[in-house]
C-alpha distance (Angstrom), angle and dihedral (degrees) to the residues before:
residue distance angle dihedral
X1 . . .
X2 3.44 . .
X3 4.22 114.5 .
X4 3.99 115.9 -145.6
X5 3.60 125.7 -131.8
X6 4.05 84.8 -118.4
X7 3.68 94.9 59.7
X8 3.99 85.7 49.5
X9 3.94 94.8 47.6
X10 4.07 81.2 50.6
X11 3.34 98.7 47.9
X12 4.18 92.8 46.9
X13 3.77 87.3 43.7
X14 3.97 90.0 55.5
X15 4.13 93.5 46.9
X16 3.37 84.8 51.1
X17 4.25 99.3 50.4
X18 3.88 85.3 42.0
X19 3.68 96.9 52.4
X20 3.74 92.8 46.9
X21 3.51 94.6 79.4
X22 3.48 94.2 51.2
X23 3.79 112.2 45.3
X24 3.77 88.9 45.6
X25 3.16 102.8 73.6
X26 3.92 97.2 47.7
X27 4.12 86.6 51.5
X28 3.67 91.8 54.4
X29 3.73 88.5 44.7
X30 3.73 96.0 60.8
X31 3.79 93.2 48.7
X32 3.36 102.0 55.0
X33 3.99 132.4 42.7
X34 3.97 109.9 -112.8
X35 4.16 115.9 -146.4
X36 3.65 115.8 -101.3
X37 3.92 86.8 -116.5
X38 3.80 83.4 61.4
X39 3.81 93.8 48.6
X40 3.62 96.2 42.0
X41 4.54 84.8 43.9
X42 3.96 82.4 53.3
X43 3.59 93.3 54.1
X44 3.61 97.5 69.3
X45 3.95 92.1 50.1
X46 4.02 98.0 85.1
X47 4.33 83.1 49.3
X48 3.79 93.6 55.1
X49 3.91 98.6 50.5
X50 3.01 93.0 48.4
X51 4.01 90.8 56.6
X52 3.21 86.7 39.5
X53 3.73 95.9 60.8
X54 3.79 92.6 42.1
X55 4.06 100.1 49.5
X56 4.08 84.5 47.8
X57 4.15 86.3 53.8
X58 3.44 93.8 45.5
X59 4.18 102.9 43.1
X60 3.72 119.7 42.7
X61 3.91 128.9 177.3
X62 3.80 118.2 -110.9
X63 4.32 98.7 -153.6
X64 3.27 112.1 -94.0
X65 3.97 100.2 -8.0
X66 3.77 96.6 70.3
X67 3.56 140.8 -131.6
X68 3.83 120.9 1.6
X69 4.16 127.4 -161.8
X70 3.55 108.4 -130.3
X71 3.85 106.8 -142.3
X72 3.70 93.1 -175.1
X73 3.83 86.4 57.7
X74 4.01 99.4 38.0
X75 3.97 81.5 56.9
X76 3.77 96.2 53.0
X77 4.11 87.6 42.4
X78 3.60 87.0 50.7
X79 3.61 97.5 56.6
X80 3.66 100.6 36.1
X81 3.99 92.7 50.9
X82 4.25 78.2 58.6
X83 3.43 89.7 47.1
X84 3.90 98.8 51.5
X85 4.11 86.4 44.6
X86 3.40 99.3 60.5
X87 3.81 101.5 30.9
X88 4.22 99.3 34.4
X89 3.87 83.3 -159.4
X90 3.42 118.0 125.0
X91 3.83 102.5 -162.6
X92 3.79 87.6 56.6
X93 3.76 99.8 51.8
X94 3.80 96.2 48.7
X95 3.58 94.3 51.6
X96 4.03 83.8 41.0
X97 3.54 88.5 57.4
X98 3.65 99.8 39.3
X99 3.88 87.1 59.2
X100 3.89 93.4 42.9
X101 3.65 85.9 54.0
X102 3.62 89.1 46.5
X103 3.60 98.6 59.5
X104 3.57 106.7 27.9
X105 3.75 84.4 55.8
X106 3.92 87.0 50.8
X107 3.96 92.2 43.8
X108 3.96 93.8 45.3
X109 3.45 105.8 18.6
């Protein structure tokens, strides 16, 4: 398969649109001083992903019937939230709840 040097110019031209976006901000932000009500504000960001993620693990939607709680998955959060606070290592509670998953998805389906 041979690629063209149009597909290539596309491709750069779409890294470059998508990145836009996202190194903007952080260029602006170096430039100018940001309120402490900002600072504090951004604080909180990392926190809500991460719930964010979690919460849309743990609930899924069913079609028309709405939201279902994942047992399985509450199980697997369970244990790898006590994981994380007694270790406070990162690599060891994602592979703890990669295995968690792993077997309580083997156990209970």
């Amino acid at each position: 398969m041979t690629t063209s040097w149009w597909f290539i110019l596309v491709l750069f031209a779409a890294m470059v649109v998508a990145s836009i976006p996202r190194l903007v901000p952080f260029m602006l932000s170096s430039k100018f001083e940001l309120p402490i009500i900002v600072i504090r504000w951004l604080n909180y960001v990392p926190i809500c992903l991460f719930i964010a993620l979690v919460i849309s693990s743990i609930v899924t939607q069913e079609g028309s019937r709405g939201y279902h709680l994942s047992g399985v998955s509450i199980m697997a959060t369970i244990l790898t939230f006590l994981i994380a606070f007694k270790t406070k290592n990162l690599l060891i509670t994602v592979i703890a709840g990669i295995l968690f998953m792993f077997i309580l998805r083997l156990l209970f389906g």
